[in-house]
C-alpha positions as CSV (number, residue, x, y, z in Angstrom):
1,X,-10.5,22.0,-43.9
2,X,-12.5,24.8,-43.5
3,X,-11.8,29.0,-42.6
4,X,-13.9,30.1,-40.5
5,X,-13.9,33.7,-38.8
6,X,-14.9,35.3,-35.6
7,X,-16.9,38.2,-36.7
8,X,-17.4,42.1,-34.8
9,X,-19.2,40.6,-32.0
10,X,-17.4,37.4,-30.0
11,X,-19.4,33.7,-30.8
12,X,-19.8,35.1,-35.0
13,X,-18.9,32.5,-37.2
14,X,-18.6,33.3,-40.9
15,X,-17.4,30.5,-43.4
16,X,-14.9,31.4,-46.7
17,X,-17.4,28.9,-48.9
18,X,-14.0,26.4,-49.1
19,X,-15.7,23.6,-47.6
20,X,-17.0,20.9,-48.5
21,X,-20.3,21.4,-47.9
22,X,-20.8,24.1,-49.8
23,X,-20.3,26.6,-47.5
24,X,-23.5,26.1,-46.3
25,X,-22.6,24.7,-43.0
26,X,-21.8,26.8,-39.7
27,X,-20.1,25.9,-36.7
28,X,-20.6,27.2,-33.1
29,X,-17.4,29.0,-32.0
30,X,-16.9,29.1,-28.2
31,X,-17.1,32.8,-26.5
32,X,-13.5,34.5,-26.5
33,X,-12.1,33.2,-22.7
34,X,-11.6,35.8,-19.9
35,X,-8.2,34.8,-20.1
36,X,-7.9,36.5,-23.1
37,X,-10.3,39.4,-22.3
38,X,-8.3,40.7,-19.7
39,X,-5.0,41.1,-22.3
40,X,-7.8,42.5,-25.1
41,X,-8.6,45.1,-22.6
42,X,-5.5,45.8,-20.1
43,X,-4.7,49.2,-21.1
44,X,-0.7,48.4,-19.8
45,X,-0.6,46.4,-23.1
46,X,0.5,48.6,-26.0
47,X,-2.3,49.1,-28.8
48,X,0.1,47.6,-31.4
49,X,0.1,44.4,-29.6
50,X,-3.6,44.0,-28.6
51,X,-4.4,44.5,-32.2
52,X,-2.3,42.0,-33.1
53,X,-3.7,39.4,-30.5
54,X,-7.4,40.2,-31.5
55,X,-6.1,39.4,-35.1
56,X,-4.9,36.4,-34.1
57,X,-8.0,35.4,-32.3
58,X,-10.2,36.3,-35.0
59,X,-8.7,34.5,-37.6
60,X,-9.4,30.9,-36.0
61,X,-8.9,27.8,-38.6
62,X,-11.5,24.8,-37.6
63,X,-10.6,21.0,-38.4
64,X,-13.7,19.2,-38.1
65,X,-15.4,16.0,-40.1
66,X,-18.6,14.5,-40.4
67,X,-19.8,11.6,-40.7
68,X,-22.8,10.2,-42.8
69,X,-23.6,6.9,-44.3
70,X,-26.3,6.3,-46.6
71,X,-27.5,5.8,-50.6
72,X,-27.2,9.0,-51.4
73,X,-25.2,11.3,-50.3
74,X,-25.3,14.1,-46.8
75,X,-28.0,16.5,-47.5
76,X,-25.2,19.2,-46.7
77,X,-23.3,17.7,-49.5
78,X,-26.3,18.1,-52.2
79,X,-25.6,22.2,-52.4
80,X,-22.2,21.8,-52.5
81,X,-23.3,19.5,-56.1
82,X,-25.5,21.8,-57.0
83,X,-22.9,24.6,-57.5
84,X,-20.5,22.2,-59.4
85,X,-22.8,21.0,-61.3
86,X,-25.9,22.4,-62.5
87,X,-28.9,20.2,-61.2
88,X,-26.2,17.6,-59.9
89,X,-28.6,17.0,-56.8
90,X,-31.3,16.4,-59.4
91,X,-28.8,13.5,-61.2
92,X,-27.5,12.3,-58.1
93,X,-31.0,11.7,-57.4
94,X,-32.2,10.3,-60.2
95,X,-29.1,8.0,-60.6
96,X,-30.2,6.9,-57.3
97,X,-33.4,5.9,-58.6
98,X,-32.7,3.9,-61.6
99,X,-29.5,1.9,-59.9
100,X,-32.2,1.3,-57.7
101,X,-34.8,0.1,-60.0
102,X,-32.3,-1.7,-61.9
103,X,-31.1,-3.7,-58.6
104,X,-35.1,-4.5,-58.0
105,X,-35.4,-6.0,-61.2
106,X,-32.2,-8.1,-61.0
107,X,-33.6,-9.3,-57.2
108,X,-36.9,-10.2,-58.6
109,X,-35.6,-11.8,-62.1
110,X,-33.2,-13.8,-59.8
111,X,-36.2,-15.0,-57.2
112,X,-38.6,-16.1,-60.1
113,X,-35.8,-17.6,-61.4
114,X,-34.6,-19.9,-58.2
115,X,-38.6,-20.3,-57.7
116,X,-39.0,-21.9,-61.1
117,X,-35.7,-23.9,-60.8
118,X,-37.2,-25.0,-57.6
119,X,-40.3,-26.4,-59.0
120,X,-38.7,-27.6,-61.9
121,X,-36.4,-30.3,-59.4
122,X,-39.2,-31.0,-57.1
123,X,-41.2,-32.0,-60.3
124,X,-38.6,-34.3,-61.4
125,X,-37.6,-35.9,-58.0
126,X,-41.4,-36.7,-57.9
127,X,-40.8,-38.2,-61.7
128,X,-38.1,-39.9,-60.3
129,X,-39.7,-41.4,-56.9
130,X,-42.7,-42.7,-59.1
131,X,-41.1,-44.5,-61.4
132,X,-38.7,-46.1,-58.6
133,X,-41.5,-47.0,-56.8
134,X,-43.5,-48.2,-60.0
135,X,-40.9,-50.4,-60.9
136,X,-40.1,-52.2,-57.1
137,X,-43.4,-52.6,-57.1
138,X,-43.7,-54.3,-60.8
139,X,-40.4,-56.0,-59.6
140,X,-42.0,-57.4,-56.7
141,X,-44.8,-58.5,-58.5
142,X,-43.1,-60.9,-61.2
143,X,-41.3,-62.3,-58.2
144,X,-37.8,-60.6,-57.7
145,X,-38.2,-59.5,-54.7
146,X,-34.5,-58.7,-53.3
147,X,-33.8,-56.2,-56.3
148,X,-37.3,-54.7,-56.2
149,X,-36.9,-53.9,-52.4
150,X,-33.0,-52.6,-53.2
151,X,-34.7,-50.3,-55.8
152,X,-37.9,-49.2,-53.6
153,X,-35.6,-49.2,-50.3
154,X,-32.7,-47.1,-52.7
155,X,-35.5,-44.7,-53.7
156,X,-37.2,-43.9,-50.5
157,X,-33.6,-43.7,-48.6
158,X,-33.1,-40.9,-51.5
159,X,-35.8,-39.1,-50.8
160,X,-35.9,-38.9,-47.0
161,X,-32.2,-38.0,-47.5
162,X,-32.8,-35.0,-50.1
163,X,-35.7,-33.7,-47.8
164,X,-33.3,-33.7,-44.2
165,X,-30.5,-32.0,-46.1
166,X,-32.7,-29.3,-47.3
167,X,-34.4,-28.4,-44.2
168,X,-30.8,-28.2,-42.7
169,X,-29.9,-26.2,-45.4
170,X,-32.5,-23.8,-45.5
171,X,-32.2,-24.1,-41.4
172,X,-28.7,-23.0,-41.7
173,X,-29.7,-20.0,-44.2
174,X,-32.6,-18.6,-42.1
175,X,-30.0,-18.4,-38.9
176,X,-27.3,-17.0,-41.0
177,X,-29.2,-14.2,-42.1
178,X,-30.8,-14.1,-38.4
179,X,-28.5,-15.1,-35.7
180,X,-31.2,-14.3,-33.2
């Protein structure tokens, strides 16, 4: 909540320095109303009483709230830090900057990390496909043909299979992230 005053002339607004911004903020304060003039200034009103009413119109408390979304905080906010805190704009900033960093690093340790992981499985389903195809074919070869087409049917099946499921996967991810 903030004070704020009508000054000498109508339409002045001074802050008290309570808020929280510092202070540093003003507001726009409508024109006193010609409703109100006319009692300011109808002579038929005693003195005592038009004083009083001016009083009351100067002294006119202001709600209002802002708001503001973003890493750091309102640029309003920063002086209001500054007077807390000496150079707390400064720290804010520079806090800022090395969560920041900090949160890069983790993103790009995580992504080499999944990208190695990655290789690492499609390296050892191809392991995997070569020796089940090496083997239905050494099967075939010395004449057990049933269990060397189970193995090289079992093996291909696999692979088709883990391919499908993770294109509709990564399908999936790309239109979760962006439905459009």
């Amino acid at each position: 909540m903030v004070d704020q005053e009508i000054g000498p002339e109508e339409g002045n607004l001074k802050s008290n320095g309570d808020d929280v911004n510092g202070g540093a903020e003003s507001l726009p304060v409508p024109p006193i109303p010609n409703e109100l003039k006319k009692y300011l200034e109808d002579p038929e009103i005693p003195e005592k009483k038009r004083l009083e009413l001016r009083e009351a119109i100067r002294h006119v408390q202001v709600q209002y709230s802002s708001h503001y979304r973003g890493p750091l905080p309102s640029p309003n906010m920063f002086s209001g830090y500054n007077k807390v805190i000496p150079n707390g704009a400064e720290r804010i900033f520079e806090w800022t900057r090395e969560q920041s960093l900090h949160r890069m690093g983790i993103e790009h340790l995580a992504v080499s990390e999944q990208l190695k992981q990655d290789t690492r499985g499609q390296h050892y389903g191809l392991i995997i496909a070569i020796l089940g195809l090496v083997s239905a074919t050494i099967l075939g070869a010395l004449g057990h043909e049933v269990i060397a087409s189970v193995i090289g049917g079992g093996t291909l099946v696999a692979l088709v299979t883990v391919f499908v499921t993770g294109k509709k996967a990564q399908r999936a991810d790309l239109e979760e992230k962006d439905p459009d």
